[in-house]
C-alpha positions in Angstrom: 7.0 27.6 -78.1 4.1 27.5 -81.0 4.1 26.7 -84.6 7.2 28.5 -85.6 9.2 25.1 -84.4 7.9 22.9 -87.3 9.2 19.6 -88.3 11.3 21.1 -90.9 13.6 23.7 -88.6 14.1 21.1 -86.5 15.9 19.1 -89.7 17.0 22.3 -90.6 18.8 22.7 -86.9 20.2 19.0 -87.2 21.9 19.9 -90.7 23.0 23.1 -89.1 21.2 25.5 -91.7 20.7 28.6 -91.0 17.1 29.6 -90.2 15.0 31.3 -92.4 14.4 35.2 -91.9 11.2 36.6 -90.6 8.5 37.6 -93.2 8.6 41.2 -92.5 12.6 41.7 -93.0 12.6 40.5 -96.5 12.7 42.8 -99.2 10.7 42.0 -102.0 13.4 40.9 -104.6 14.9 38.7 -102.4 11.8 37.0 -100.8 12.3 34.2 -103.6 15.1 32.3 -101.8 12.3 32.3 -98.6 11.6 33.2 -95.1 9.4 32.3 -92.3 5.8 33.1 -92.6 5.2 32.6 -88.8 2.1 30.4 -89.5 3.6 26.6 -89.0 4.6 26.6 -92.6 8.1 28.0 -93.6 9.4 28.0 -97.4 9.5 29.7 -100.5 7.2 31.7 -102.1 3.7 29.4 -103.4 4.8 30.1 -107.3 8.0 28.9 -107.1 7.1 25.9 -104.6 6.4 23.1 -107.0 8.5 20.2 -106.7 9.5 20.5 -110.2 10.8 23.9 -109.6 12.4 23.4 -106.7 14.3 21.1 -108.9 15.2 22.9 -111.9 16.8 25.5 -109.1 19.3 22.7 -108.2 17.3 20.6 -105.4 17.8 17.5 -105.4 17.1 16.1 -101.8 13.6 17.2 -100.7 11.7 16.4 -98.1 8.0 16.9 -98.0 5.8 15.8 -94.9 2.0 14.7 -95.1 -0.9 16.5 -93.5 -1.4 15.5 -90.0 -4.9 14.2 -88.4 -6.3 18.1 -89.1 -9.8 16.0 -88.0 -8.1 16.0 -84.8 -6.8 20.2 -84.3 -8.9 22.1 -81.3 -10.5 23.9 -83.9 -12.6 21.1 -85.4 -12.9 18.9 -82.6 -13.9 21.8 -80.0 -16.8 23.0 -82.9 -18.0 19.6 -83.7 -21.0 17.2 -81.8 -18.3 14.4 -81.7 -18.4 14.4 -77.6 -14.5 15.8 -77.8 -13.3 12.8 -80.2 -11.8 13.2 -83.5 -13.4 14.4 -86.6 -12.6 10.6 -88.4 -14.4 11.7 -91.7 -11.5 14.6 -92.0 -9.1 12.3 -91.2 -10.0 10.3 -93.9 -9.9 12.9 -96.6 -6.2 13.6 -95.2 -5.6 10.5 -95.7 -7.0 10.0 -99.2 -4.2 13.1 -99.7 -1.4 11.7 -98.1 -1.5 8.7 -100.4 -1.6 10.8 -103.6 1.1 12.6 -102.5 3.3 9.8 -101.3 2.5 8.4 -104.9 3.5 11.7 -106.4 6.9 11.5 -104.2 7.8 8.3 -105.5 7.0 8.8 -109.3 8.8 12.4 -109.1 12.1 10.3 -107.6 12.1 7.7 -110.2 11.5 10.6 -113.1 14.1 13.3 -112.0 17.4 12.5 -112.7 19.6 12.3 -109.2 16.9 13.6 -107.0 15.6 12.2 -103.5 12.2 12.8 -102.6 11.7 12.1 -98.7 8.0 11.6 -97.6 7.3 12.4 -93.8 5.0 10.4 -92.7 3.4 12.4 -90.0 0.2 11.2 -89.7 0.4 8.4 -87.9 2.7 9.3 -85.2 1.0 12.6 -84.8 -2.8 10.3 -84.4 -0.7 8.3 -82.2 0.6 11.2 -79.7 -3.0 12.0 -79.8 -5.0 9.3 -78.6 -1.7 8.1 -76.2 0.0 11.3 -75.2 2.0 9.9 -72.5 3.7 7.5 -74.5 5.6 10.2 -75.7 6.0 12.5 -72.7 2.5 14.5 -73.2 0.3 15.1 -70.8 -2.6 17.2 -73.0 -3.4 16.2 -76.4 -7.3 18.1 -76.0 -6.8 21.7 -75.8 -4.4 24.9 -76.9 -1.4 25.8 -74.4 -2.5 29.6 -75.0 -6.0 31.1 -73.9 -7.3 31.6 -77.3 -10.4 33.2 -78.7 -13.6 31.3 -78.9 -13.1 29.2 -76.3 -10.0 26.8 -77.7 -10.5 26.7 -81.2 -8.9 29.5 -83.0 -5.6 31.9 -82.2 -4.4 32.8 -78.7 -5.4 35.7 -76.8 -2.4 39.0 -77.2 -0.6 39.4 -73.8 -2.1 36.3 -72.0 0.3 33.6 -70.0 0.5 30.4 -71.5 -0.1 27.2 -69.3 2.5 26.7 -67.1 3.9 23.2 -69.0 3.7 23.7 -72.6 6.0 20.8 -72.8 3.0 18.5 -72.2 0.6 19.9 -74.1 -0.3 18.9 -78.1 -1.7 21.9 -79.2 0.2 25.2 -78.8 -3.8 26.9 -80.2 -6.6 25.9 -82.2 -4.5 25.0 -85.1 -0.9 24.9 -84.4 1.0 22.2 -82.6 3.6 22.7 -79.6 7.7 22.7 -79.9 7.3 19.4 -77.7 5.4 17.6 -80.5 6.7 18.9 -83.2 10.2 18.0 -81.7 8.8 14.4 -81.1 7.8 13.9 -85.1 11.3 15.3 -86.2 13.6 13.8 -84.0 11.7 10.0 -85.4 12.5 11.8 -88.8 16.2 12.3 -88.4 17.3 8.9 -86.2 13.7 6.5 -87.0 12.7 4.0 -89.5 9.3 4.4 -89.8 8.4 8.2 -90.4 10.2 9.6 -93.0 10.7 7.2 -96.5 12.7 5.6 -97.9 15.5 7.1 -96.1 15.7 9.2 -93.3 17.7 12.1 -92.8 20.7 10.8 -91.2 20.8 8.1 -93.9 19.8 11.3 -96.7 23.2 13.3 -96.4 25.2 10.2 -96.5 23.5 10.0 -100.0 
């Protein structure tokens, strides 16, 4: 499976909430309270997705996750002169994001009255899973599941077979990740102690 399993449906399918609908069935006037945009993002409409919003509709346990090691997607890796290894100066900038936002998390948690900001902290694992695949039951952390246009680094191909184990493969395409490592991130999100902070999301709806 590609993108459309991100971290959050897999919280989503823990709390038992019911998924999102697809883009394309939502009428207009009702596309505010969201759907799935069937791009590895899935939420409500950009206008109305500031944090602050989100809380002045009644939010009050969010969770946001970081941007992964883009440095490391098919797309940049397979168009760079890095000899196949990892763009590190775009994992850098990511990172110089990832700490703003965190920051942003915290202060918004200690300024809003009652509410629980939860930072996923995907970049490391997801570096991790990267540069040691097997350790978490990956075989392929280089290239796309899918035949994709220009030779690995953008979209898949219409009508063509995947590989044969997308389980073991990282990357679903040039940009997305698999259901495998998406499900790997989440499931350390739910039950772990070191990906999403300062709870995690057994521990949130005990809150």
């Amino acid at each position: 499976m590609n993108g459309l399993s991100t971290y959050v449906i897999y919280v989503a399918d823990y709390l038992g909430v019911p998924y999102p609908p697809p883009r394309v069935s939502v009428f207009q006037p009702m596309s505010y309270l969201g759907y799935n945009y069937a791009s590895g993002s899935c939420g409500i409409l950009p206008e109305t997705g500031k944090f602050i919003n989100l809380y002045n509709f009644g939010a009050r346990k969010i969770l946001v996750f970081e941007l992964g090691p883009i440095g490391c997607i098919p797309s940049i890796v397979k168009s760079s002169k890095l000899n196949g290894k990892c763009d590190e100066n775009k994992n850098e900038i990511v990172n110089m994001f990832n700490t703003q936002l965190g920051l942003l998390l915290e202060n918004l948690t200690t300024t809003l009255p009652d509410s629980h900001f939860i930072f996923g902290k995907a970049h490391g694992l997801g570096y991790d899973a990267i540069i040691n695949p097997t350790k978490y039951g990956l075989r392929d952390s280089s290239n796309p599941c899918c035949n994709t246009w220009g030779n690995g680094t953008l979209s898949c191909i219409p009508a063509e077979s995947p590989c044969l184990a997308p389980d073991e493969h990282y990357f679903w395409d040039g940009y997305h990740l698999t259901q495998a490592t998406y499900s790997v991130i989440a499931t350390q999100c739910i039950s772990g102690f070191d990906v999403c902070l300062p709870m995690n999301i057994q521990q949130l709806v005990q809150v």
